[in-house]
C-alpha positions as CSV (number, residue, x, y, z in Angstrom):
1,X,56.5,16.7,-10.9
2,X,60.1,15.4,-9.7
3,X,61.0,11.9,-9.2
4,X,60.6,12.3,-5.4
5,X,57.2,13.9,-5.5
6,X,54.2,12.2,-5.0
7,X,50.7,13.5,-6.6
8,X,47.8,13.8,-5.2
9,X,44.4,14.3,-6.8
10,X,41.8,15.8,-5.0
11,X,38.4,15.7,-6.4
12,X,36.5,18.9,-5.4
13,X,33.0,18.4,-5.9
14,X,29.5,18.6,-4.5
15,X,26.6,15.8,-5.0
16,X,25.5,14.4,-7.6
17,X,27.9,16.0,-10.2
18,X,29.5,12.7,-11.8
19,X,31.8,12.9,-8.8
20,X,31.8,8.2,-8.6
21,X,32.3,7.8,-12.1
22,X,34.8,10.6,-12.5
23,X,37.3,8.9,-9.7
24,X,36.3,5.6,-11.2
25,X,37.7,6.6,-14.6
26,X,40.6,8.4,-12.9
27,X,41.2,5.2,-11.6
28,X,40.8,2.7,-14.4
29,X,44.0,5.7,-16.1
30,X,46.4,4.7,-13.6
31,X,45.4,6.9,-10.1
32,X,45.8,5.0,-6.8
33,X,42.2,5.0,-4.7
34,X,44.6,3.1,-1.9
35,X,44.4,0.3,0.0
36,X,41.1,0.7,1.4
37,X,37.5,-0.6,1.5
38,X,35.0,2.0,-0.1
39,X,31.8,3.4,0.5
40,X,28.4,1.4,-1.0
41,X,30.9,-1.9,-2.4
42,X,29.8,-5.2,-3.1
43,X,31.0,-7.8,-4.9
44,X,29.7,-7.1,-8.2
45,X,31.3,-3.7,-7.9
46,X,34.0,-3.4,-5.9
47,X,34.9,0.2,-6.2
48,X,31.4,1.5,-4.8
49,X,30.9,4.9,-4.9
50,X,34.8,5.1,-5.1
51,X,35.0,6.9,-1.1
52,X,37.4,5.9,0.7
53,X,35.9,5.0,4.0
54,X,38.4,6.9,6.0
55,X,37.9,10.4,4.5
56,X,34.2,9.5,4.9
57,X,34.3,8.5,8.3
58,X,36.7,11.4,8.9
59,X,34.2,14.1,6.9
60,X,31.6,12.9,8.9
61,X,33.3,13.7,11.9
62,X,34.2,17.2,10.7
63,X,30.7,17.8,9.9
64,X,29.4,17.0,13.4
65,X,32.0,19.5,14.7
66,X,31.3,22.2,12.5
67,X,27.6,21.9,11.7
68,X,26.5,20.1,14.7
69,X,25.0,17.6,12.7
70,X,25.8,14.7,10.8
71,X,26.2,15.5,7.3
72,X,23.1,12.5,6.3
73,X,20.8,12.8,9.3
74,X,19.4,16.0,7.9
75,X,17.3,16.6,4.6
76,X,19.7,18.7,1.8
77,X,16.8,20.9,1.7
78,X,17.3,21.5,5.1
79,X,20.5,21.3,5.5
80,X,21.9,24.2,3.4
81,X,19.3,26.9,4.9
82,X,21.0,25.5,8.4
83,X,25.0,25.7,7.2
84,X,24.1,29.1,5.5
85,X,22.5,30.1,9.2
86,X,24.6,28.9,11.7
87,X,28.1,30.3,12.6
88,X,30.9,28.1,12.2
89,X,32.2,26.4,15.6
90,X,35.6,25.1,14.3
91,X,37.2,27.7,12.0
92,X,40.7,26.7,12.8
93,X,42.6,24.0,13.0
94,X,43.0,24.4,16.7
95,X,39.3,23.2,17.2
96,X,40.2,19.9,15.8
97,X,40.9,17.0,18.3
98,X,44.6,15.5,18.0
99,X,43.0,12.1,17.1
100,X,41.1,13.3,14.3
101,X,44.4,15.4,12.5
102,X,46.1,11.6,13.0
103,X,43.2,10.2,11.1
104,X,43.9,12.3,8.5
105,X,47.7,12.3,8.2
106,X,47.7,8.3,8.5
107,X,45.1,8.0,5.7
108,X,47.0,10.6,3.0
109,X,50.2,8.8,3.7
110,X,48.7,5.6,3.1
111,X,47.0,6.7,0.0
112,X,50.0,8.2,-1.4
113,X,52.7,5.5,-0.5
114,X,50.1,3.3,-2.8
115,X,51.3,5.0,-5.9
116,X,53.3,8.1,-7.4
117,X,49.3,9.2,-8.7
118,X,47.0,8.6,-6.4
119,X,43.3,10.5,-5.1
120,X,40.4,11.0,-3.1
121,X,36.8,12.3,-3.3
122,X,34.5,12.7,-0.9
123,X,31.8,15.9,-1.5
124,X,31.6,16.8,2.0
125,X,35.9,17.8,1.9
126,X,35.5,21.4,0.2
127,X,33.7,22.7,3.5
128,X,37.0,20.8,5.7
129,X,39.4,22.9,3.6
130,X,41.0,24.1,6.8
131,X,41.6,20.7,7.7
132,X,42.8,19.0,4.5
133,X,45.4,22.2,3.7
134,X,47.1,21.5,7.5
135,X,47.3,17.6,7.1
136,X,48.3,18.0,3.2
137,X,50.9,19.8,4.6
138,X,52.3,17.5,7.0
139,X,53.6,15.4,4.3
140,X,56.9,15.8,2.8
141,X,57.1,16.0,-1.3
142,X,53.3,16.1,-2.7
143,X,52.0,17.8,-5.2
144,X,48.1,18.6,-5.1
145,X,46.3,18.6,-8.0
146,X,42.6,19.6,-7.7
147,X,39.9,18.3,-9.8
148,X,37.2,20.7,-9.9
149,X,33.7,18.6,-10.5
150,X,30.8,21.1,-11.5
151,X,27.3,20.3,-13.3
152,X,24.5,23.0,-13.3
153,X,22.2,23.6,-10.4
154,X,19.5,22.4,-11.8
155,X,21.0,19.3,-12.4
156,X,22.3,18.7,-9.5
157,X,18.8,19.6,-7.9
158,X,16.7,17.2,-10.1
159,X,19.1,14.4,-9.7
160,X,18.8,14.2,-5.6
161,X,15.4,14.3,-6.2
162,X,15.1,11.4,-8.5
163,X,17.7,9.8,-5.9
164,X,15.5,10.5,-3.3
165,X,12.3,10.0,-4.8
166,X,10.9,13.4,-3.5
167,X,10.8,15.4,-6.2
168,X,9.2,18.5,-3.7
169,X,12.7,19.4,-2.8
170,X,14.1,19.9,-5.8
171,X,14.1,24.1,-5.6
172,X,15.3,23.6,-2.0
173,X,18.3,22.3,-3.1
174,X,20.0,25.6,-3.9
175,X,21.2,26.9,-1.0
176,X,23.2,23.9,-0.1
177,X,24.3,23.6,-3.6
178,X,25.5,27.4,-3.3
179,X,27.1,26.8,-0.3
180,X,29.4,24.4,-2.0
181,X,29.8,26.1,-5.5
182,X,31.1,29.4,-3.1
183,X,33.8,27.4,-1.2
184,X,34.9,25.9,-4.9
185,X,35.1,28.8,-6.6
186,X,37.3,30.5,-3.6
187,X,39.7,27.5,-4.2
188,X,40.2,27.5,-7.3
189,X,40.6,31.4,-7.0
190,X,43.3,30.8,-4.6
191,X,45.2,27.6,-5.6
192,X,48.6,27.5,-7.5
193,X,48.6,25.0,-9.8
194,X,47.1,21.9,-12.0
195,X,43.7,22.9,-11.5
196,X,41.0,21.6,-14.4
197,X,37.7,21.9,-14.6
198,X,35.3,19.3,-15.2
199,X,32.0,19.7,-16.3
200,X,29.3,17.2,-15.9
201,X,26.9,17.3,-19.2
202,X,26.8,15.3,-22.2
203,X,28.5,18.5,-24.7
204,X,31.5,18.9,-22.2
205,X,32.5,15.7,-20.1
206,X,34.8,13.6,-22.3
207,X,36.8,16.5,-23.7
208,X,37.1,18.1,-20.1
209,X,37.3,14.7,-18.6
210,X,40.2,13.8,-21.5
211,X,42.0,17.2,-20.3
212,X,42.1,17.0,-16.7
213,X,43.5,12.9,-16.9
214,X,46.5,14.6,-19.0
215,X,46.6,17.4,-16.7
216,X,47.1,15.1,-13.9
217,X,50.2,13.3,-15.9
218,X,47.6,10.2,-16.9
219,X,47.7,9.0,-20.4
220,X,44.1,9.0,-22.1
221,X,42.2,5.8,-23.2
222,X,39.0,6.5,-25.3
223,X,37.9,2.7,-25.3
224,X,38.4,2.7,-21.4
225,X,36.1,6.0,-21.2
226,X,33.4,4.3,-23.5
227,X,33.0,1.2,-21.4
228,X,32.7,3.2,-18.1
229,X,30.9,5.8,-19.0
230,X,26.9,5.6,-20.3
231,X,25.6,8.8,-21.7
232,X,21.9,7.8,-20.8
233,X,22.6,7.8,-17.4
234,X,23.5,11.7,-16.7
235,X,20.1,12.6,-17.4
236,X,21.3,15.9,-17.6
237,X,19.0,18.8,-16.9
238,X,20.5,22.4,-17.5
239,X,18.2,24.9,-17.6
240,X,18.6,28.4,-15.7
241,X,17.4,29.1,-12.1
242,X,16.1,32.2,-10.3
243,X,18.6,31.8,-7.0
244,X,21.9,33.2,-6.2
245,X,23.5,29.8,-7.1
246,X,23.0,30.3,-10.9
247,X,25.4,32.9,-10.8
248,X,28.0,30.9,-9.1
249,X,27.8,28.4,-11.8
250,X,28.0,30.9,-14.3
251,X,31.1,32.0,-12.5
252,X,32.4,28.4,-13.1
253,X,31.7,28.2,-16.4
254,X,33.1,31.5,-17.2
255,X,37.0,29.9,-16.1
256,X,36.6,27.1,-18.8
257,X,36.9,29.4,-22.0
């Protein structure tokens, strides 16, 4: 990265993989959130869930356009059997009001006028990838550097259902999970670049955690990791499942050896 280029990190993610923590770490290294109130903060916590509110008020947006629904008002065991059904209304860049390709392009060049290292993470992006390439490239001299986010299905699924006490939609979960893990593995496919990988479980996170900070031009600080991060609090479940998605993830994983 030149002297003149600016570096954006873009977390790309689905729920419930790590995806708050991970920023907030990024963060406490020396990446720029911006100057913007978050998602879920309080006074006792600041940061939140570490969303910028304009990328989720902007996702949200995108999601009503393309899905025809917000992306909370439906269940997530609904909601992926519904994306997976229903053919896309916006597939181009075109289909986007004016306003909302402003939104973006004011919100990336106030992130990255905050700092030479700065991100964003919102789970709901990787299906906007349409949107995000066309305003990233609006802006003269950045550099993206994806973050790739990943924890097994059945982690993912057992931790939204702990989250939202229901534990009955737990093997529902995989088609929207899928739909995700399919749009991440076609970027990272694609994209030119830093790219890491980071997976979410107890035997992998630090070291893949510790490799994507350097990646992303950050010095690492094992005390800082320790008092962010709390082991007991992944409650990781990794255990295979009979669904498409398990091969997607295994796809994943196959890219970090």
């Amino acid at each position: 990265m030149t002297d003149t280029m600016k570096r954006l990190i873009v977390f790309v993610t689905c729920q419930r993989t790590g995806s708050s923590i991970s920023a907030e770490i990024f963060y406490r290294h020396g990446m720029s959130l911006g100057p913007f109130p978050f998602l879920a903060a309080a006074p006792e916590n600041p940061l939140g869930l570490c969303e910028a509110m304009p990328v989720f008020r902007i996702d949200h947006a995108l999601h009503r356009l393309v899905y025809g629904f917000d992306e909370d008002a439906i269940p997530y065991d609904r909601a992926g059997r519904i994306m997976a059904d229903r053919p896309l209304q916006c597939p181009t860049i075109q289909d986007v009001p004016s306003d909302l390709i402003e939104q973006g392009k004011t919100f990336i060049t106030q992130l990255t006028d905050s700092a030479p290292v700065s991100g964003f993470k919102h789970p709901a992006s990787i299906l906007f990838r349409f949107y995000w390439e066309h305003v990233f490239s609006s802006i003269s001299d950045l550099e993206i550097a994806p973050v790739f986010l990943i924890r097994s299905p059945s982690g993912v699924a057992a931790s939204y259902a702990r989250r939202a006490k229901r534990p009955e939609v737990e093997s529902a979960m995989f088609d929207l999970i899928g739909i995700y893990l399919d749009r991440m593995l076609e970027l990272h496919r694609s994209f030119q670049g830093i790219k890491p990988i980071v997976r979410f479980s107890e035997e992998y996170y630090r070291d893949d955690l510790k490799n994507a900070i350097e990646a992303c031009g950050m010095a690492w600080d094992a005390e800082m990791f320790r008092q962010c991060y709390k082991p007991s609090a992944t409650v990781a479940v990794d255990k295979p499942v009979d669904h498409p998605v398990e091969d997607l993830y295994r796809r994943f994983l196959a890219l970090c050896r």
